[in-house]
KOLDOMI-12523 format. One record per residue: residue number from 1; residue in one letter; x, y, z of N, C-alpha, C in turn. Coordinates in pm, 1 decimal. Layout:
NUM	A	X	Y	Z	X	Y	Z	X	Y	Z
...
END
This chain:
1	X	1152.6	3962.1	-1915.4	1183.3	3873.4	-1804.8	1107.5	3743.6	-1820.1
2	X	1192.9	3632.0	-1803.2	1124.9	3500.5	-1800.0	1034.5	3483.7	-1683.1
3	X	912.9	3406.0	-1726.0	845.8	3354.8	-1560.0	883.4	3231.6	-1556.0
4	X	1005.8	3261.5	-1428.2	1057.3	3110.7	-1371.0	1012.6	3114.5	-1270.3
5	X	931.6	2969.8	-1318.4	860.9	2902.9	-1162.6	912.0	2825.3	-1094.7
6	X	889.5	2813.5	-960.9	881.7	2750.5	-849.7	869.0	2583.8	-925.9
7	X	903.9	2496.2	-867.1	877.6	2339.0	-864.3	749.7	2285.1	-766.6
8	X	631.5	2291.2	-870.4	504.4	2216.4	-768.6	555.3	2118.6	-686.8
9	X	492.4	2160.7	-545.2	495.2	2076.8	-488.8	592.7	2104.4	-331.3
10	X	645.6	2161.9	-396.5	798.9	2209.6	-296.9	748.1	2309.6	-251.1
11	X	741.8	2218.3	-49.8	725.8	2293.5	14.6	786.4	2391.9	105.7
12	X	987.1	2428.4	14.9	1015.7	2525.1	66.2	1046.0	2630.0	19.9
13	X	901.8	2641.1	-115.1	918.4	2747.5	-242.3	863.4	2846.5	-197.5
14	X	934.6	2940.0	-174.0	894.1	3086.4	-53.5	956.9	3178.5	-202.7
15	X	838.1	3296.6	-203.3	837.8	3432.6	-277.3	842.5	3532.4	-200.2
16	X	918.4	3619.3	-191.9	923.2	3745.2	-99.4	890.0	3835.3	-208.3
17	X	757.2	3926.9	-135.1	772.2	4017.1	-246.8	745.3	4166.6	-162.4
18	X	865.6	4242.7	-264.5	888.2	4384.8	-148.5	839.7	4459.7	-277.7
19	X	750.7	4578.8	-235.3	714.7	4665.9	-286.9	822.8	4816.1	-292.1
20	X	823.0	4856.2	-443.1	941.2	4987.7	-368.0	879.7	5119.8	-480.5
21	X	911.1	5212.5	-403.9	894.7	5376.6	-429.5	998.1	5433.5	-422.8
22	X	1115.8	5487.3	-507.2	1212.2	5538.7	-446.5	1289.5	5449.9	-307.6
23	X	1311.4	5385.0	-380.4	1416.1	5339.4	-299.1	1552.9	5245.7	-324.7
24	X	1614.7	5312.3	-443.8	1719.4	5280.5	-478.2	1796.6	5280.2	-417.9
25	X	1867.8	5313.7	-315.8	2012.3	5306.0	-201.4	1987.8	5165.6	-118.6
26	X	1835.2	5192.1	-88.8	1797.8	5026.9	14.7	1800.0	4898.1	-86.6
27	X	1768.3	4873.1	-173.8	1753.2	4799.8	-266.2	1860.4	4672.9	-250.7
28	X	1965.0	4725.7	-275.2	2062.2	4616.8	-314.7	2095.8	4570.3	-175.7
29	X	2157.5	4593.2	-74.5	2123.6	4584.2	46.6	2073.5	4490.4	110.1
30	X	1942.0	4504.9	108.5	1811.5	4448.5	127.8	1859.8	4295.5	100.9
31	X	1857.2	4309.3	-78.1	1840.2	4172.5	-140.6	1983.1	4121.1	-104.6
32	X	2093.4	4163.1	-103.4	2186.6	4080.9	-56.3	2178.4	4007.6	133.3
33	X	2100.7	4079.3	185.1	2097.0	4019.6	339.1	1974.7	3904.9	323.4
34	X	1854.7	3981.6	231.8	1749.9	3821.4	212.2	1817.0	3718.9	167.4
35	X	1956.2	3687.6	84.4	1938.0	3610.6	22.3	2096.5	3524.1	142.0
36	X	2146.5	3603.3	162.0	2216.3	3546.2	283.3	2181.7	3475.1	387.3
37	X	2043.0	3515.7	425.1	1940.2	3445.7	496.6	1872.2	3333.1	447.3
38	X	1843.9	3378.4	339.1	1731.6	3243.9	260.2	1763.0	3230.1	151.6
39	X	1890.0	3181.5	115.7	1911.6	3140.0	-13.2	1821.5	3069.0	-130.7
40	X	1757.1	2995.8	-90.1	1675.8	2940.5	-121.1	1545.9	3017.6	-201.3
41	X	1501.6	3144.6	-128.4	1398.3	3223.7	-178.1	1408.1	3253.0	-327.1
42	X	1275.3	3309.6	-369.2	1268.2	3419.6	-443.3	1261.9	3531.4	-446.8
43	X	1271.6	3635.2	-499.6	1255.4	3755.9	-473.3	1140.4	3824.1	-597.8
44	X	1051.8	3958.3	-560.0	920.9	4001.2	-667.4	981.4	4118.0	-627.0
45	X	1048.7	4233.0	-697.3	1056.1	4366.1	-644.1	930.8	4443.8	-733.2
46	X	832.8	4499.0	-663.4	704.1	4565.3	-739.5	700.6	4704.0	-712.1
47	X	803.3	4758.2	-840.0	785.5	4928.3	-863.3	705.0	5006.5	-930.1
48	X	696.7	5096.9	-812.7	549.3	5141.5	-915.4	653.0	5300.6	-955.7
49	X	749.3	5294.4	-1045.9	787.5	5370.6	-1139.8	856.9	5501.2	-1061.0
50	X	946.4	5409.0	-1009.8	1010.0	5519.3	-920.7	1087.6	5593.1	-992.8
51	X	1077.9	5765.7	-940.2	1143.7	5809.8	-1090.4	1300.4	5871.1	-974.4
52	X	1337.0	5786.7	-894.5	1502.2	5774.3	-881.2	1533.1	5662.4	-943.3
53	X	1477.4	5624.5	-1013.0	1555.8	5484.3	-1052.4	1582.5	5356.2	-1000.0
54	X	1461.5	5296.4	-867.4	1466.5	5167.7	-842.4	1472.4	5050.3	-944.7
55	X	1383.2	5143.0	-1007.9	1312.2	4957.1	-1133.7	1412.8	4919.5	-1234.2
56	X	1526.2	5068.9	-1284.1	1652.5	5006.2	-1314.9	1720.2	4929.8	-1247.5
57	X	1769.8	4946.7	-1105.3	1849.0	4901.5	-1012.6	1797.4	4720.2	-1029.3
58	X	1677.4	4703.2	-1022.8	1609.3	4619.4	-955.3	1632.4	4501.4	-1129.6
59	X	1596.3	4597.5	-1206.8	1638.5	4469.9	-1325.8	1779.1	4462.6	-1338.3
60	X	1878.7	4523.7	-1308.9	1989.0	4495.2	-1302.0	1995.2	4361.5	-1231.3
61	X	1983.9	4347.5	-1116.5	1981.1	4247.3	-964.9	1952.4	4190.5	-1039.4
62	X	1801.9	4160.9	-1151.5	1707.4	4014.3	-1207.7	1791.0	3999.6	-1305.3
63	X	1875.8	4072.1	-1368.6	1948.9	4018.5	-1471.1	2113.0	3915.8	-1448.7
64	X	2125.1	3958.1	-1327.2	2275.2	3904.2	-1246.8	2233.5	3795.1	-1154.9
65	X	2066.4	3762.3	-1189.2	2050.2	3645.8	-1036.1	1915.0	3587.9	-1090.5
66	X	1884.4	3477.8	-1103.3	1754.9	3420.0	-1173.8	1650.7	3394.2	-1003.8
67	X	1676.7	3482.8	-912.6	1595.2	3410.6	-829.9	1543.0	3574.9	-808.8
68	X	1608.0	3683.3	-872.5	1540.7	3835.3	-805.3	1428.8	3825.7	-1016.3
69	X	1292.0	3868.3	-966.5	1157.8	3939.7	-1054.4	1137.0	4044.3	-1012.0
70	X	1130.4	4074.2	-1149.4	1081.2	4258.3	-1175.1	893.3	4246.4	-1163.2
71	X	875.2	4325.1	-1124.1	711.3	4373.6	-1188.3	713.2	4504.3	-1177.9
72	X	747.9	4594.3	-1309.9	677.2	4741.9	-1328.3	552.9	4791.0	-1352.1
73	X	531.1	4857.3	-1281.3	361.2	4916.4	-1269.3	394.9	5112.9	-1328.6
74	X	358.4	5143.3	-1368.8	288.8	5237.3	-1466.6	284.4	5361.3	-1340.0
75	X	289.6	5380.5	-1213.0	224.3	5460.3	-1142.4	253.3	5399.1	-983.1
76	X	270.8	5505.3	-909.7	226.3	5488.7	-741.3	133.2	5480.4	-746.0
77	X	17.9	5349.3	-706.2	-65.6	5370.4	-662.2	-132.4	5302.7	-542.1
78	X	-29.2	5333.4	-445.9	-61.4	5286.2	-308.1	15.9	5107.9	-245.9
79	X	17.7	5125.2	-171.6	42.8	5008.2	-104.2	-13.3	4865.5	-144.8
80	X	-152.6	4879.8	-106.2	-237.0	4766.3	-135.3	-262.9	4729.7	-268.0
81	X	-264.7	4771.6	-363.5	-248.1	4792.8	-493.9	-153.9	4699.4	-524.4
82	X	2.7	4778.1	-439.9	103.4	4727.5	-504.6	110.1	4558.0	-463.6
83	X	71.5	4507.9	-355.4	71.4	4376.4	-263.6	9.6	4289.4	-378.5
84	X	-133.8	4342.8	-412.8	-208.6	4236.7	-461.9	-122.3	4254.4	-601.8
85	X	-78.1	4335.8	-672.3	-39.1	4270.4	-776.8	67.2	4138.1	-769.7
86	X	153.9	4177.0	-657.8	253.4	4060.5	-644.6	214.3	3950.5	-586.5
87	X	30.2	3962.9	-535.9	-3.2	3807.9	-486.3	-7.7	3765.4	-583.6
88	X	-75.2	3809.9	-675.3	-130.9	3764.5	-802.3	-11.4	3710.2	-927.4
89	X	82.7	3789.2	-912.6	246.7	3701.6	-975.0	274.8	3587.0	-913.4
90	X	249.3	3583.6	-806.8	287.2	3447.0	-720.9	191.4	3371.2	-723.4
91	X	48.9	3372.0	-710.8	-9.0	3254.3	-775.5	-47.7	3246.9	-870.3
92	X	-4.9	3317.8	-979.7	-12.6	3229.0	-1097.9	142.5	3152.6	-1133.6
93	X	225.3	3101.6	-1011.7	352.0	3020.0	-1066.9	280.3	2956.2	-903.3
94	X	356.8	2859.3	-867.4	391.2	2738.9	-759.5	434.1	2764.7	-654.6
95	X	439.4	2874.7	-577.6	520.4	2949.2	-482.8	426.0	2874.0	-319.9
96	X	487.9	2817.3	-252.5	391.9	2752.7	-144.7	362.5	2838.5	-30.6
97	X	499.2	2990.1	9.5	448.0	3089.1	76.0	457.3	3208.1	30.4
98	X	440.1	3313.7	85.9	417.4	3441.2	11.3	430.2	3518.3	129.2
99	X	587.9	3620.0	106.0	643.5	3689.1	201.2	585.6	3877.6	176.5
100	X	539.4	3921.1	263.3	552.1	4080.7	270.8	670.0	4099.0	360.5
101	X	745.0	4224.3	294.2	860.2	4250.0	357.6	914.2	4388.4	309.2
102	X	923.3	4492.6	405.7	961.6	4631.6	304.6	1122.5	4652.3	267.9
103	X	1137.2	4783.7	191.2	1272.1	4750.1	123.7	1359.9	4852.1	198.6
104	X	1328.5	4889.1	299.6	1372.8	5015.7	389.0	1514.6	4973.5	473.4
105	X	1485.7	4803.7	519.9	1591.6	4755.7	601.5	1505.7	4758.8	744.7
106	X	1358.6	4808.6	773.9	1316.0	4784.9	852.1	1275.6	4666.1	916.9
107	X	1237.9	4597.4	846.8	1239.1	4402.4	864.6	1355.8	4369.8	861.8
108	X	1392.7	4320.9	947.9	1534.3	4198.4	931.6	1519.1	4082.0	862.6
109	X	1556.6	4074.7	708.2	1575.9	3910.2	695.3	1579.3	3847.5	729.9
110	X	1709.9	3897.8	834.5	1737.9	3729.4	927.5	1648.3	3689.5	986.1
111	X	1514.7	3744.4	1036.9	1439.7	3665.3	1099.9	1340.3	3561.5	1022.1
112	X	1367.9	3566.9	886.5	1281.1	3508.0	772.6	1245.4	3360.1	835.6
113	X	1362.6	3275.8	861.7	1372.8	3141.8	845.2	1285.9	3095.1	976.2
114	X	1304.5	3210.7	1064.9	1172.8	3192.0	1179.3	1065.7	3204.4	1148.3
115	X	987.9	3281.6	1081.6	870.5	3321.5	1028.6	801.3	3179.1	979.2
116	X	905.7	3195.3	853.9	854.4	3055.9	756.3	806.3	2924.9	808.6
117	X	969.9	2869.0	956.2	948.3	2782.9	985.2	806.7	2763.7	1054.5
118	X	733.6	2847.5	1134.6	551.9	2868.0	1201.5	450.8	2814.3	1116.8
119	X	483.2	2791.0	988.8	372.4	2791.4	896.8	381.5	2625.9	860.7
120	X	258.6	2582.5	855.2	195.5	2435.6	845.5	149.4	2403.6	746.7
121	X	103.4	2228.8	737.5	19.4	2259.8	605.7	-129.7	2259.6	653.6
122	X	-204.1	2310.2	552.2	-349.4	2326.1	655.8	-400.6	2212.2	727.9
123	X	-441.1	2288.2	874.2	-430.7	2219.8	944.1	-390.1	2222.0	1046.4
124	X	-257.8	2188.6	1065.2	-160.2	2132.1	1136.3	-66.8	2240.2	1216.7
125	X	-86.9	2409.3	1190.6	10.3	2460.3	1196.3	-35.4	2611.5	1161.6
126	X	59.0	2754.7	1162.8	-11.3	2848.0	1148.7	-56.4	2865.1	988.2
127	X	-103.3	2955.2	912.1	-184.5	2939.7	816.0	-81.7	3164.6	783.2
128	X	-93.4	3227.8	846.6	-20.7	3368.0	864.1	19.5	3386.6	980.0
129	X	143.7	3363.9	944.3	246.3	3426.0	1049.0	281.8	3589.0	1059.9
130	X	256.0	3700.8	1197.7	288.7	3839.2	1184.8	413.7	3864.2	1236.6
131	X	499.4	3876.6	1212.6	671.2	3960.5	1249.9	579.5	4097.0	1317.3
132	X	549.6	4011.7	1479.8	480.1	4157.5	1557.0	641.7	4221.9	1641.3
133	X	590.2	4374.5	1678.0	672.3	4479.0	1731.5	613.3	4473.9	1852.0
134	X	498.4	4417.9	1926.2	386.1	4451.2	2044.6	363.5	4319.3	2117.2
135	X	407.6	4207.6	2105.8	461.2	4059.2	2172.9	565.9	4085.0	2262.0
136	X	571.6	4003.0	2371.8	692.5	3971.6	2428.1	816.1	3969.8	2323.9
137	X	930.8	4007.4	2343.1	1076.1	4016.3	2298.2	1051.3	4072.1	2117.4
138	X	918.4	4129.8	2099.9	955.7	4248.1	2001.3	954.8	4410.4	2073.4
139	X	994.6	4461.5	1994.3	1079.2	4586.0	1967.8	1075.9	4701.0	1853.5
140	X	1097.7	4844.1	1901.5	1089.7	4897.3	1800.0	1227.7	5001.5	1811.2
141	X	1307.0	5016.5	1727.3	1450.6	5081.1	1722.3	1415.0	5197.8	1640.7
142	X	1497.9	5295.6	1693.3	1509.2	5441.4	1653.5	1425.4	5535.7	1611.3
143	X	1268.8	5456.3	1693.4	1178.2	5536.7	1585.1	1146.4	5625.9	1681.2
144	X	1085.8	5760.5	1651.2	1042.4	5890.6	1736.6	912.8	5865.5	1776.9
145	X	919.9	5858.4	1887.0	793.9	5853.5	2047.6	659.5	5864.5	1921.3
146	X	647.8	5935.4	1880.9	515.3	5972.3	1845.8	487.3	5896.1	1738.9
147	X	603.6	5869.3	1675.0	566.4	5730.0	1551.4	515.9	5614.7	1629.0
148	X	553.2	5566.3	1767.0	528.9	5446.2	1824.2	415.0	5468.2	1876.3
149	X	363.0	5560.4	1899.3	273.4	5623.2	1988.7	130.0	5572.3	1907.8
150	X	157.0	5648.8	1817.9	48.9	5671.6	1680.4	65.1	5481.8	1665.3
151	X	156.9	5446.3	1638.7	129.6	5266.6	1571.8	58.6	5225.1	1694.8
152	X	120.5	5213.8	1844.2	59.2	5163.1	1949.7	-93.3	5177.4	1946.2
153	X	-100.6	5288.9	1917.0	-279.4	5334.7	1969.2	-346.7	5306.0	1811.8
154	X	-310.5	5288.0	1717.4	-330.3	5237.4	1629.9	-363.8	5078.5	1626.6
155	X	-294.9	5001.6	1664.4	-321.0	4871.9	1689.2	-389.7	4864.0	1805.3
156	X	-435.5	4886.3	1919.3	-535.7	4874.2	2017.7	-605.4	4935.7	1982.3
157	X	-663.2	5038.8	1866.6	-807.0	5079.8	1840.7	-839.3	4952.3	1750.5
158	X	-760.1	4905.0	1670.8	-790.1	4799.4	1586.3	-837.1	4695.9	1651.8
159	X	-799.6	4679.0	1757.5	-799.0	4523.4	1781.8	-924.1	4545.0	1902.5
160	X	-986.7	4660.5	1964.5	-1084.2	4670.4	2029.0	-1179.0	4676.8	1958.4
161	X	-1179.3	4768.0	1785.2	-1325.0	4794.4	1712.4	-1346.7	4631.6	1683.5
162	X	-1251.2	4544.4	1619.5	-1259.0	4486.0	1565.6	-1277.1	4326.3	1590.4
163	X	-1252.5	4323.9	1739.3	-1276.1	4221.4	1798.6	-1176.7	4112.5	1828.9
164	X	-1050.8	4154.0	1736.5	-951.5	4042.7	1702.3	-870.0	4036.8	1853.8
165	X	-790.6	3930.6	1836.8	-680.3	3906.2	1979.0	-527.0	3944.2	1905.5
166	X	-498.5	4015.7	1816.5	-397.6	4030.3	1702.8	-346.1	4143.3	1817.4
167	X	-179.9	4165.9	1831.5	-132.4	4246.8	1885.1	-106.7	4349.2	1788.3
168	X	-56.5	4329.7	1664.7	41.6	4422.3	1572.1	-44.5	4419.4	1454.5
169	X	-158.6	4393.8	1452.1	-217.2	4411.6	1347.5	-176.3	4470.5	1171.3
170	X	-95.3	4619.6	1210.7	-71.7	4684.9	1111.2	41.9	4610.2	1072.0
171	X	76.0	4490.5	1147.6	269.7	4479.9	1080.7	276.7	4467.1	959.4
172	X	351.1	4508.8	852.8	409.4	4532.0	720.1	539.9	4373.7	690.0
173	X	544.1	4291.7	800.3	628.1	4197.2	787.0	547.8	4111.7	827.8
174	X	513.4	3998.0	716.3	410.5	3840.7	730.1	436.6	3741.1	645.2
175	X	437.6	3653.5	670.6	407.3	3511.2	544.7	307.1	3497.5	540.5
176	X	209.1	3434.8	467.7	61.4	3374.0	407.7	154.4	3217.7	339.7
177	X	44.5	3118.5	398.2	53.2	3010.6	269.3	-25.4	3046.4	160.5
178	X	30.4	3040.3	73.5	-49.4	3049.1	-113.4	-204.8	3034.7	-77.0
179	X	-263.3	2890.4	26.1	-419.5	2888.8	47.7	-460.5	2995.0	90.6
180	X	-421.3	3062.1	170.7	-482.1	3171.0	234.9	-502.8	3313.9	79.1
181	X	-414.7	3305.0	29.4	-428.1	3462.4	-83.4	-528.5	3400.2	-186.6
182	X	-522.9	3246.7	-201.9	-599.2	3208.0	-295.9	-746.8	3225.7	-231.0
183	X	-757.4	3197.4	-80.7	-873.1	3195.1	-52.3	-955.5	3350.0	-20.2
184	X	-874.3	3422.1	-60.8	-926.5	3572.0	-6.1	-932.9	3646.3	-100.0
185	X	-1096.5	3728.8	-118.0	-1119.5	3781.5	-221.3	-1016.5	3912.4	-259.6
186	X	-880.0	3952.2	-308.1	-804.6	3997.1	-305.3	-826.2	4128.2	-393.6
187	X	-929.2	4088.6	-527.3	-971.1	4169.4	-561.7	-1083.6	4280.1	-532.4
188	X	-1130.2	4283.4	-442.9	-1236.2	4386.7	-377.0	-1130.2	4417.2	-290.3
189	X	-1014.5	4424.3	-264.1	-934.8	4516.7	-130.5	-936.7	4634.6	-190.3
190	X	-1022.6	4768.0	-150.2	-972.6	4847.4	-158.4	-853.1	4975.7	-105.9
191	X	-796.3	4891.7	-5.2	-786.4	4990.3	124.2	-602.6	4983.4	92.6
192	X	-537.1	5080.2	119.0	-431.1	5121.5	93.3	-342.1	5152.9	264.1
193	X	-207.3	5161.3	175.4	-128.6	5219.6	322.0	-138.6	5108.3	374.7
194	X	-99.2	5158.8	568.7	-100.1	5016.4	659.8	-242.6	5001.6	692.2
195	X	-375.6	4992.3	660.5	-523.4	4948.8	629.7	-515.4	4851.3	533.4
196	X	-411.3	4870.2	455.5	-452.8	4716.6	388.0	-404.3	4571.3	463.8
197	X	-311.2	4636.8	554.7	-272.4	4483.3	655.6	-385.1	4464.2	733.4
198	X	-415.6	4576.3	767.2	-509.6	4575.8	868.7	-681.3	4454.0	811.9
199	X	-704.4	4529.2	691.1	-816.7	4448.8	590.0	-713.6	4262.9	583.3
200	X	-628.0	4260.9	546.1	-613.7	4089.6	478.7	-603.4	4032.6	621.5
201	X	-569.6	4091.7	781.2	-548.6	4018.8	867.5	-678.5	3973.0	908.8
202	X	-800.0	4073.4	930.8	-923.5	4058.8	956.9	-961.5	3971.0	824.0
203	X	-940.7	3958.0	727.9	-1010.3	3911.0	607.8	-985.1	3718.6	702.7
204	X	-845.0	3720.8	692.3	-794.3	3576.4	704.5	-843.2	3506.7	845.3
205	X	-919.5	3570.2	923.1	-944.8	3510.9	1039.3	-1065.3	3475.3	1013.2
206	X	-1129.6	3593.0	918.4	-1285.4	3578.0	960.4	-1331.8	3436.3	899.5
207	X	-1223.8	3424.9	777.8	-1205.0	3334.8	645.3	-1166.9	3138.3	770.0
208	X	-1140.0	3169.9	894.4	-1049.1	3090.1	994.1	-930.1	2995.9	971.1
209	X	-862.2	3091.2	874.3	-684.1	3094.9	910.2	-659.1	3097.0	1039.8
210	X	-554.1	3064.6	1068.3	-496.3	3058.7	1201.8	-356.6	3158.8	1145.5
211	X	-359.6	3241.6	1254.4	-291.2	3371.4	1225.9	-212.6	3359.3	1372.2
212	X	-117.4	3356.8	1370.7	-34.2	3389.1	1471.6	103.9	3477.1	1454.6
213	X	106.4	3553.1	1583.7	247.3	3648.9	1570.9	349.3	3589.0	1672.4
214	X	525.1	3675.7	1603.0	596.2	3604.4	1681.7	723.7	3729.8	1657.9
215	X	782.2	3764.1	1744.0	827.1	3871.3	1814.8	975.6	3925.5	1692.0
216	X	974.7	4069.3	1680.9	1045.0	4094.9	1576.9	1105.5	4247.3	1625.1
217	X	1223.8	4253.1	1589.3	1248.1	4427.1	1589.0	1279.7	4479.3	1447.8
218	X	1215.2	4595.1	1482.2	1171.9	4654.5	1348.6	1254.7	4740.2	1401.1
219	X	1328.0	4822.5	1276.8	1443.7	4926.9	1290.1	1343.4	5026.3	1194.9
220	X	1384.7	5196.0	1278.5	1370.2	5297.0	1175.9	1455.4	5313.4	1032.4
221	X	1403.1	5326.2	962.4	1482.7	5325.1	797.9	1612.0	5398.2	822.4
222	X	1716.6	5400.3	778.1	1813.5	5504.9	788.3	1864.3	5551.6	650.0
223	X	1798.6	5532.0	573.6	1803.6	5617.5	417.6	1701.1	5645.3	379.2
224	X	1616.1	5757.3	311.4	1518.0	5756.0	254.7	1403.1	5781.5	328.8
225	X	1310.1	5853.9	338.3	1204.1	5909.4	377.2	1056.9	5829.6	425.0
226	X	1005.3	5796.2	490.4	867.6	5723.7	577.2	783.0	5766.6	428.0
227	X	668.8	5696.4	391.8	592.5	5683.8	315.8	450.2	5702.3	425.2
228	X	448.7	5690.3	538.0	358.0	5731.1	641.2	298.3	5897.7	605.0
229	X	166.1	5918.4	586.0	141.5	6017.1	581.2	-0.2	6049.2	662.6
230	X	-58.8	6159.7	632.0	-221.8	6193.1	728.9	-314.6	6137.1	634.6
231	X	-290.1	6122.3	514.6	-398.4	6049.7	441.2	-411.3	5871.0	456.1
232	X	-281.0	5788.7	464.0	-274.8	5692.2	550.0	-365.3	5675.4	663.3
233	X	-332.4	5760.6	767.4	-376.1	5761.7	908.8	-524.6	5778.4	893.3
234	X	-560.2	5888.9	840.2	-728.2	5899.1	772.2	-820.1	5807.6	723.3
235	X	-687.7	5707.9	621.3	-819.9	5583.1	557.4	-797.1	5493.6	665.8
236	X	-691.9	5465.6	754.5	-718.0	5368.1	810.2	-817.5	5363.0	963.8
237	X	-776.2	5501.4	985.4	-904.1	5531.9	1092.5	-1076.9	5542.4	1061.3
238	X	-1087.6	5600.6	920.3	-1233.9	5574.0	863.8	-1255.6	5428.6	852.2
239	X	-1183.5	5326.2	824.9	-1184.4	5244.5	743.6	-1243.7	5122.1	863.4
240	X	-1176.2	5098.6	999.3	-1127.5	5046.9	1092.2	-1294.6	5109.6	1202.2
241	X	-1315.0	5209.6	1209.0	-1442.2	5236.1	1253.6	-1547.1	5187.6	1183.8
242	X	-1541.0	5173.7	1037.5	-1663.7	5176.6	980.6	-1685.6	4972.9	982.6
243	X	-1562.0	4948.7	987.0	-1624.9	4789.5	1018.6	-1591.6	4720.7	1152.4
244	X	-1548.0	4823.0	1263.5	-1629.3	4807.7	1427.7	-1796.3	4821.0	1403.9
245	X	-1813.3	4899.2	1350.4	-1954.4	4924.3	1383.7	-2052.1	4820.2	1302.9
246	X	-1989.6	4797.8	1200.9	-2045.3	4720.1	1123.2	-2040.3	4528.0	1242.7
247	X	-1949.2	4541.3	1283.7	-1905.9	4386.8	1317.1	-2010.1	4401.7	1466.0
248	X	-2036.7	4509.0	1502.1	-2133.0	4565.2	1629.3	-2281.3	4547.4	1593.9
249	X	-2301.5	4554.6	1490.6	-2410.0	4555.1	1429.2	-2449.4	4430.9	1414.5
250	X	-2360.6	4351.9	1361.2	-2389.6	4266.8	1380.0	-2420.4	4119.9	1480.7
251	X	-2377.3	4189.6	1547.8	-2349.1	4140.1	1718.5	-2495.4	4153.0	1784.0
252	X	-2535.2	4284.1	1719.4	-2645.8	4309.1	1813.2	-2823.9	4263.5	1738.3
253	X	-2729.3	4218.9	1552.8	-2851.1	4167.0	1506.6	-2877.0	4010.7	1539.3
254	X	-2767.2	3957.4	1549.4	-2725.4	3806.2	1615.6	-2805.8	3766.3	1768.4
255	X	-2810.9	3893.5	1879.5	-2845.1	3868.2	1993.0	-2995.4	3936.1	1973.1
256	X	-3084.6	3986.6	1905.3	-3176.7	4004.9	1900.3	-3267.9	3872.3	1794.8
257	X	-3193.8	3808.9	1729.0	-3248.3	3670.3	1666.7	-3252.6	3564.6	1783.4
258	X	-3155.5	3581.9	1841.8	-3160.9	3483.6	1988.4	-3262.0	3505.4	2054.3
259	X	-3296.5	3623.6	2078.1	-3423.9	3684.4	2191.5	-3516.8	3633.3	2095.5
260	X	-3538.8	3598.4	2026.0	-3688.7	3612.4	1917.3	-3691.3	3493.1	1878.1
261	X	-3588.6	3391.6	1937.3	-3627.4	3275.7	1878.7	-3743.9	3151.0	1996.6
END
């Protein structure tokens, strides 16, 4: 595969990059509604060696369309894994934003051109935009009580340990401008599953991006199986406590330098 880049400079050179596991039926789909939406885009499909046969499917698409990239990876190995490799495809070419977006059909494309349009140049404008489910006029379709349940109380433990004003914390649908991935140490993420949204959203604030969300319905998948599991739920609950306490700690080493000064 050629690396065709983006045109420096052009600021409406948007990379979407969807990560996939088995998920050959959503695939084509997918990329025909992104591109109906945003003609304009690129597309990064990053398989980590799905053995139904996405990463065929997916070079097929890159071979019939110079705007869909392959990246094969050797192995599942998690979510966050798979993200940073495709930040890292995208800045090393010209790409001015950088889309997360899954390949399930749970994100709507169509809402792309809203997303994108939020984003500024620094400065002036948002810096990460979140496609939240927990805002006014978002939504969550067909999913079972206890999936919403678990995300709900999931994002208000987050956003109480952690201090943030973020409604949807975990959302799996965002833009970044290129500054923001360039500016975030991408390589020390260790954290996988939906903990790794959770890590780059806290990363980008603390970093003071301007992060704002803006209202989205997210549909349950209707082919193909949730990648949600108890080991997910596990790192992100260890993960999410251990830097409340840490960010507490520091709170309370901050107000004891005050007393002592």
């Amino acid at each position: 595969m050629a690396n065709r880049q983006a045109p420096r400079g052009d600021a409406d050179s948007v990379l979407v990059v969807i990560p996939t596991y088995n998920e050959r039926d959503n695939l084509e789909p997918i990329v025909r509604r992104l591109f109906a939406a945003l003609p304009t885009a690129h597309l990064l499909v990053v398989d980590d060696n799905s053995p139904d046969g996405t990463g065929e499917i997916a070079d097929e698409l890159a071979a019939a369309d110079e705007r869909v990239h392959v990246l094969h990876r050797s192995a599942k190995a998690g979510l966050g894994a798979a993200y940073v490799a495709g930040f890292d495809w995208a800045l090393a070419r010209d790409y001015a934003a950088i889309v997360e977006m899954d390949a399930d059909g749970s994100h709507s494309p169509e809402d792309l051109p809203r997303l994108i349009g939020m984003l500024g140049p620094e400065g002036t404008g948002a810096d990460v935009v979140l496609g939240s489910r927990y805002v006014p006029g978002g939504r969550t379709v067909n999913w079972p009580v206890y999936r919403e349940l678990l995300s709900r109380g999931a994002n208000v433990y987050s956003k109480l340990a952690l201090g943030l004003s973020v409604n949807d914390i975990t959302s799996g649908y965002r833009v970044y401008r290129r500054e923001v991935l360039e500016k975030l140490r991408l390589h020390n993420i260790a954290s996988q599953g939906y903990c790794f949204q959770v890590d780059l959203t806290l990363r980008a604030v603390q970093a003071g991006f301007v992060v704002v969300e803006t209202p989205i319905t997210f549909v349950e998948r209707e082919i193909g199986n949730s990648k949600m599991s108890g080991a997910v739920v596990r790192e992100a609950l260890l993960r999410v406590t251990t830097w409340g306490l840490r960010r507490r700690g520091h709170q309370a080493a901050d107000a004891l330098r005050s007393l002592l000064r």
